[in-house]
Structure formats: structure tokens, C-alpha cells
C-alpha positions as CSV (number, residue, x, y, z in Angstrom):
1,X,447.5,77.0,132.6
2,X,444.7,76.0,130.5
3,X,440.7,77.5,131.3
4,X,438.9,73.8,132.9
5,X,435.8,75.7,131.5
6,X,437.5,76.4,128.0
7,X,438.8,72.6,127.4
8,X,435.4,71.6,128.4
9,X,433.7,73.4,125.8
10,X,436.1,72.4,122.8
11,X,434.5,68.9,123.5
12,X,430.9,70.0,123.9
13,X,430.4,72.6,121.8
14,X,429.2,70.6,118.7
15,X,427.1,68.0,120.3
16,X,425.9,71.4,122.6
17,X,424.5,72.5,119.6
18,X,422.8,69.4,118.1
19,X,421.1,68.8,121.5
20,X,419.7,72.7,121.5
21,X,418.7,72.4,117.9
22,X,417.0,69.4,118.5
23,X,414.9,70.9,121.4
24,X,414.1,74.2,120.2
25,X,412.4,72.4,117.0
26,X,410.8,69.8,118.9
27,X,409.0,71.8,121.0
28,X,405.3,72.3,119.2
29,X,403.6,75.3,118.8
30,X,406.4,77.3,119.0
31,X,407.7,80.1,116.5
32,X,410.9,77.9,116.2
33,X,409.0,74.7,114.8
34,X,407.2,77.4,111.8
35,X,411.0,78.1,110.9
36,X,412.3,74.8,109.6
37,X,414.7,72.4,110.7
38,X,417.8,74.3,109.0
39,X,417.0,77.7,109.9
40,X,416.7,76.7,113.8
41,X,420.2,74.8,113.6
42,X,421.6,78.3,112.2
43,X,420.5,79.8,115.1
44,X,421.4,77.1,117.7
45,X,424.9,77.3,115.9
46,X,425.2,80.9,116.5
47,X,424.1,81.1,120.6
48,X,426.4,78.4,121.0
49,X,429.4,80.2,119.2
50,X,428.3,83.5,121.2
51,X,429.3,81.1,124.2
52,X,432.1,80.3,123.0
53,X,433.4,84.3,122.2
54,X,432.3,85.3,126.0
55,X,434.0,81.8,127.2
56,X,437.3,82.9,126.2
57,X,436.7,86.9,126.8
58,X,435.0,86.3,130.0
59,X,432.5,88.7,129.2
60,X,428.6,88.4,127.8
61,X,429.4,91.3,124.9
62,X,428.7,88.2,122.3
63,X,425.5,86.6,123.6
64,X,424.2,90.9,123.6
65,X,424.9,91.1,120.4
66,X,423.7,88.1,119.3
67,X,420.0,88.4,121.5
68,X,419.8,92.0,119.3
69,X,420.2,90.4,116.1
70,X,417.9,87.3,116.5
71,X,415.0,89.3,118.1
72,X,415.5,91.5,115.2
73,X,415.5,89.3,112.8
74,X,412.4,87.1,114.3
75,X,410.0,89.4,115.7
76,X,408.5,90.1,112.4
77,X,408.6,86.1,111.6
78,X,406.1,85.7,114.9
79,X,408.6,85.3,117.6
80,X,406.9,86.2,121.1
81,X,408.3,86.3,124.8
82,X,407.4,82.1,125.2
83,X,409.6,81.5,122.6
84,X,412.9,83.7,123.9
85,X,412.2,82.1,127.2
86,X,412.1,78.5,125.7
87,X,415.9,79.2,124.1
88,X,416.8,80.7,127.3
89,X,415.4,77.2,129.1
90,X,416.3,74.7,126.1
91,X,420.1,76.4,126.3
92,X,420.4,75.9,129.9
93,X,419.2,72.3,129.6
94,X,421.5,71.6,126.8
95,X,424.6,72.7,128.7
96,X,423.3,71.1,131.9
97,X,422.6,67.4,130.3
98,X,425.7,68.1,128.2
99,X,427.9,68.6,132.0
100,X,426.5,65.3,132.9
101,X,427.3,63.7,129.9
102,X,431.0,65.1,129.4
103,X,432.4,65.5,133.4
104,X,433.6,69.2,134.7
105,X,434.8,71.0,137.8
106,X,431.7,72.5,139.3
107,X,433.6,75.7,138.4
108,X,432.4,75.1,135.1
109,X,429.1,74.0,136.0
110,X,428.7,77.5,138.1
111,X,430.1,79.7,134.7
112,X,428.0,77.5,132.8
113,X,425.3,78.2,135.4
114,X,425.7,82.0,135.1
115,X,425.9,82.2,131.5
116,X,422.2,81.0,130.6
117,X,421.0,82.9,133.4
118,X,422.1,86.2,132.2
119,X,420.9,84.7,128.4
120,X,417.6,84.4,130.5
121,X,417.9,87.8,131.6
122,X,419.2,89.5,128.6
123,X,416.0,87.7,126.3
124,X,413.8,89.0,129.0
125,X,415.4,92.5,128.8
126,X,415.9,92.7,125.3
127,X,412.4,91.5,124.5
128,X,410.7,94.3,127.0
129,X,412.7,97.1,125.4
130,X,411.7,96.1,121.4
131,X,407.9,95.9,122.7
132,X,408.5,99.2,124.0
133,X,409.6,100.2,120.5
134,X,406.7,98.9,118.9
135,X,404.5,100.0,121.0
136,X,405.5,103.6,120.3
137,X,405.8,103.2,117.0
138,X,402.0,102.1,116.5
139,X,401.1,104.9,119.1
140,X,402.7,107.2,117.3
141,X,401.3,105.9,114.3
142,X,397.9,105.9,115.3
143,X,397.9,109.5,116.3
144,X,399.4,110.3,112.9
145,X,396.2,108.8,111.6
146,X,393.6,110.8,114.4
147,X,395.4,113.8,112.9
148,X,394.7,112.7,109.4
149,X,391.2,111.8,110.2
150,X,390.8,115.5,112.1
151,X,392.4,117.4,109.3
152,X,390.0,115.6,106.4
153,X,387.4,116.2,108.9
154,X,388.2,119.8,109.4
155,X,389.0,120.4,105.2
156,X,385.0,119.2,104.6
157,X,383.6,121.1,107.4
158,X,385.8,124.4,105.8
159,X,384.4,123.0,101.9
160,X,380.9,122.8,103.4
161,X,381.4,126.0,105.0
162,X,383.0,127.8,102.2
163,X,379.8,126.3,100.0
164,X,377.1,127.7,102.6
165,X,378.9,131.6,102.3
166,X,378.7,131.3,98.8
167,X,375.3,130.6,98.3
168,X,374.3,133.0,101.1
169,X,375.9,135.5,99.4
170,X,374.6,134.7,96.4
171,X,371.2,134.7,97.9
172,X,371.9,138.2,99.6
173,X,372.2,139.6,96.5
174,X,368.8,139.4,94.6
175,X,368.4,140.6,91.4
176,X,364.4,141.4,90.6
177,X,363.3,142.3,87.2
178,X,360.9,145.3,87.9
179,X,359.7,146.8,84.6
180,X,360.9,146.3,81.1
181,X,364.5,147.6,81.0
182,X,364.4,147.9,84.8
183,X,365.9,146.3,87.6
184,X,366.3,146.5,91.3
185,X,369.6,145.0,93.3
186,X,368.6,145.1,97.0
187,X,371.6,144.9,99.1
188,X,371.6,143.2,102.7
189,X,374.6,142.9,105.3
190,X,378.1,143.8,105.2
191,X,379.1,145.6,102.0
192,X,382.5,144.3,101.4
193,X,385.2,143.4,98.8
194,X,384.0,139.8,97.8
195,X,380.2,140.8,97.9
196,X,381.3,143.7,95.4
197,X,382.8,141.5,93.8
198,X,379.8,139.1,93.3
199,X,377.8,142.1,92.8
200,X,379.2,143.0,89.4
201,X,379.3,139.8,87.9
202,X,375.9,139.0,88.8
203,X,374.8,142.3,87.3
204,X,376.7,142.7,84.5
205,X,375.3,139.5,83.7
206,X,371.5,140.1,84.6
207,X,371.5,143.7,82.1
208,X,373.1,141.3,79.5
209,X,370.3,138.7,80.2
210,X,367.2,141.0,80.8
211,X,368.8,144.1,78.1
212,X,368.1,146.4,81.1
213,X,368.4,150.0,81.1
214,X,368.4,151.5,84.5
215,X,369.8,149.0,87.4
216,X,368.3,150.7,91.1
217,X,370.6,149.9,93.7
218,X,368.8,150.0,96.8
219,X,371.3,149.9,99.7
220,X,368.8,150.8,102.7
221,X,370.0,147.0,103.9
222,X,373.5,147.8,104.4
223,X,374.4,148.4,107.8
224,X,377.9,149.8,107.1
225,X,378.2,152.4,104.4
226,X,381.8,153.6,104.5
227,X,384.1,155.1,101.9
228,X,385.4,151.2,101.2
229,X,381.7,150.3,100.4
230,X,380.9,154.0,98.1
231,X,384.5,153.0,96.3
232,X,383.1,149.6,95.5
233,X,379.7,151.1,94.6
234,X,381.5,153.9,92.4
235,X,383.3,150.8,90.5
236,X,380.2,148.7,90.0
237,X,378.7,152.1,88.3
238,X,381.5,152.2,86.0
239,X,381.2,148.7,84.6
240,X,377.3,149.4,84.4
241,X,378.0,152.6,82.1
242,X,380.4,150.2,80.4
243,X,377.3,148.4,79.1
244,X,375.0,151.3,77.9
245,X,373.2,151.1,81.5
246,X,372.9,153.7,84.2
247,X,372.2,152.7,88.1
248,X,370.3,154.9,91.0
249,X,371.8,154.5,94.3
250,X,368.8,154.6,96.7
251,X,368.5,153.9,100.5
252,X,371.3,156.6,101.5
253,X,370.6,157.7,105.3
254,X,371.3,161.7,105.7
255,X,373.6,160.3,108.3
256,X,375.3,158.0,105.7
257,X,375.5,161.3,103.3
258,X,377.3,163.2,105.7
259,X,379.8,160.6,106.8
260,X,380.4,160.3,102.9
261,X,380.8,163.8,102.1
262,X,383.2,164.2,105.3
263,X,385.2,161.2,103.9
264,X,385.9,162.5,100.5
265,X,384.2,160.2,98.6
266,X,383.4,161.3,94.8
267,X,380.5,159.3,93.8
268,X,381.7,160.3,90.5
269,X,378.0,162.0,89.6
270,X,375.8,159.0,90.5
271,X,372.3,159.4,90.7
272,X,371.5,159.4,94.6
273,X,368.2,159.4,96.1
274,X,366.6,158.2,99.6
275,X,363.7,156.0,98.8
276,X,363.3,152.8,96.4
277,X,359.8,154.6,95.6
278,X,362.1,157.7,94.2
279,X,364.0,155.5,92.5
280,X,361.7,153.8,90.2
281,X,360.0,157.0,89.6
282,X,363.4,158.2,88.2
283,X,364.2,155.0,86.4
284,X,360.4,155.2,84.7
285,X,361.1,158.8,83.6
286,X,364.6,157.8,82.4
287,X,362.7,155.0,80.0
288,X,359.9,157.7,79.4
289,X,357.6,155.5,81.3
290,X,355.4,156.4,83.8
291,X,352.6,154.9,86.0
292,X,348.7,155.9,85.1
293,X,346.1,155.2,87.4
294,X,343.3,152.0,86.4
């Protein structure tokens, strides 16, 4: 026994889809009006062959799968909500004025009935659940931007900070031309492996520069004087002898003498003496200088 709905169909289908086409792109302002005469047949043809499938399967798998693809496909061409809702409404008044114009049961009228209401629901569904998606998608993607933004904030404010601890240590570490063939390094804050560092390059290149002699090291500033600090002093020494020079280490604390002597430290017979003023009177006697009273 033949389906009433089924043999129904078979005569409506084509004029079915005519009738939707022709709505859809009649209606102006819509998304379906921007895509052209031939693409909105295309997709007329293809909801009204998704009827077809779930007519003789008796399910709504087609019409799913045909929703997916068509929101897929249009969404990025500008198709909103309004427009799934008016081929939802344009569907079910296609099928209704074609049941008036080709008689059925009102079995078939109730099928026909249920069929664009679940295409109602489905669009409704469907269309909630991709805006959903995009609306994660952008979140996400706007967070991967903040991130972005903090981290090339964060890179300047290290650059900028990396800049200012340069030039304060380059500013910590004075070198002052005191006498012909004399100069005087005083050293302020921590002693450590980078300020060494700095040290020697700036005063290997200022007794290059200045052709100095005797380099006074006056470390009376330093509030840490440990054996990690005399090791880095010891080195500096070294590269000064390197260049025919010889450097006074001044502004040693008996308490820092001590603590030196307990740890070990060889100042590898470096010239040591507790005032800047003893310094420079050793440094003026080392250049057979002296001071003479006006």
C-alpha cells in the first residue's frame, strides 16, 4: 500500500520548489535577494529534496544535515537569524498553498505540518549553537590579543628597565681623573659579577684613554665585601698590570680585613690601605709626585 503523503509529493515536489524559490528571492532586504536568482533556486532545490529523503525514511536526518550545510555555507555570505526564520516560514507556506492547490488526506497536511515545524525548530537550533561558536571564537580571540598587548607591554617595560640598570650602573661606576697619570674608581652598592664586569671595561679603557699609571680603587661604598667581591677585585688588578698600571685598593674596614683573611682570600700582593687620602699619597710617591704647600 502506497504512502498518501509520498504520492502527494511526487506531484508537488517541482512546483514546491518553484513557489519557495520564488518567495525566498522576493522577499527584500533579505540575505537571500543579495545571492542571485540561481543560487536561491539551488537552495530551494535542495530543502525540498531533504523533504523528500525524510518523506520516504520517515525521519528529519536529511533536513539536519542539510540546515548544517547551508548555515555553513551562508553565514559568512551575511545570513542572520531573520533570514533562517523566513525559509522556515516561506517553506511552510509553500507546502501549505501547494496542499490547497494539489488535494491531500489531512494525514498529509499534519506530516506536512510537522515537517516545517521541526525545519523551524532545527534553523532556530542550529543557528543558536553556530553563534555560540563564533562567539567563542572571537572571545577567545580577543584574549589572545589582551595577552599580546600585555606581553609587548611587559617586553618594553623589561627594555626600559634593563636600559635604566645599565645606565645606573654605569653611573655607579665613576671614573675621575685626579692627577696626571692618576685615577680614582669610587665604588657604590652591591659589588657583584656584572658590576665587575663593567668595571674592567670601563677601566681598561679610561688608563688607555687618560695613559694613567696608578688606578685607586676606593671601595669604602661597598656595603658587601665578601670573597666573591676580593676575587673580582683580584681579577680587575690582573688586567690593570696587563696594561703597565698598578691599582691601590682603599676603603677596606678592619672588619672587612678580617672577614677576608678568615675567608682565604689572596689579594695576590695588592696594595691595601684604609683611606682615599693614603691612597693618593701612595699613588703621588709611586709617580715621584708629591704635594708642596702655596
Amino acid at each position: 500500500m502506497s504512502d498518501p503523503f509520498i504520492s502527494w509529493f511526487e506531484r508537488a515536489e517541482a512546483p514546491l520548489a518553484d513557489d519557495l524559490a520564488r518567495r525566498l528571492h522576493g522577499r527584500s532586504g533579505s540575505a537571500y535577494r543579495a545571492l542571485g536568482e540561481a543560487a536561491v533556486r539551488a537552495i530551494a532545490g535542495r530543502v525540498v529534496a531533504a523533504l523528500r529523503r525524510d518523506v520516504e525514511a520517515a525521519k528529519q536526518t536529511a533536513l539536519r544535515e542539510v540546515l548544517s550545510q547551508l548555515i555553513d555555507e551562508l553565514t559568512p555570505r551575511g545570513v542572520v537569524f531573520a533570514d533562517l526564520k523566513l525559509l522556515a516560514n516561506a517553506t511552510r507556506q509553500a507546502l501549505m498553498a501547494e496542499l490547497k492547490a494539489t488535494p491531500a488526506d489531512e494525514a498529509t497536511r499534519e506530516r506536512a505540518d510537522e515537517w516545517t515545524f521541526q525545519l523551524a525548530l532545527l534553523a532556530a537550533q542550529r543557528f543558536v549553537t553556530e553563534r555560540e561558536r563564533v562567539f567563542h571564537e572571537q572571545a577567545a580571540q580577543l584574549e589572545v590579543r589582551q595577552l599580546e598587548h600585555q606581553l609587548s607591554e611587559l617586553s618594553a617595560a623589561y627594555a626600559e628597565k634593563t636600559r635604566l640598570l645599565d645606565l645606573i650602573h654605569h653611573a655607579s661606576t665613576p671614573i675621575a681623573p685626579v692627577y696626571d697619570g692618576i685615577l680614582v674608581v669610587p665604588l657604590v652598592g652591591v659589588f657583584d659579577n656584572q658590576r665587575a664586569q663593567l668595571l674592567t671595561e670601563k677601566l681598561l679603557a679610561g688608563i688607555s684613554e687618560a695613559r694613567a699609571q696608578v688606578v685607586i680603587l676606593d671601595v669604602s661604598g661597598v656595603p658587601v665585601f665578601d670573597a666573591e667581591a676580593a676575587h673580582h677585585i683580584v681579577r680587575t688588578s690582573s688586567a690593570v698590570r696587563l696594561l703597565g698600571a698598578r691599582m691601590i685598593l682603599v676603603g677596606l674596614s678592619p672588619e672587612i680585613a678580617r672577614t677576608i683573611i678568615e675567608l682565604g682570600v689572596d689579594l695576590g700582593g695588592l696594595t691595601t690601605l684604609s683611606t682615599l687620602q693614603a691612597g693618593l699619597a701612595r699613588a703621588l710617591a709611586l709617580r715621584k709626585l708629591r704635594i708642596v704647600a702655596s
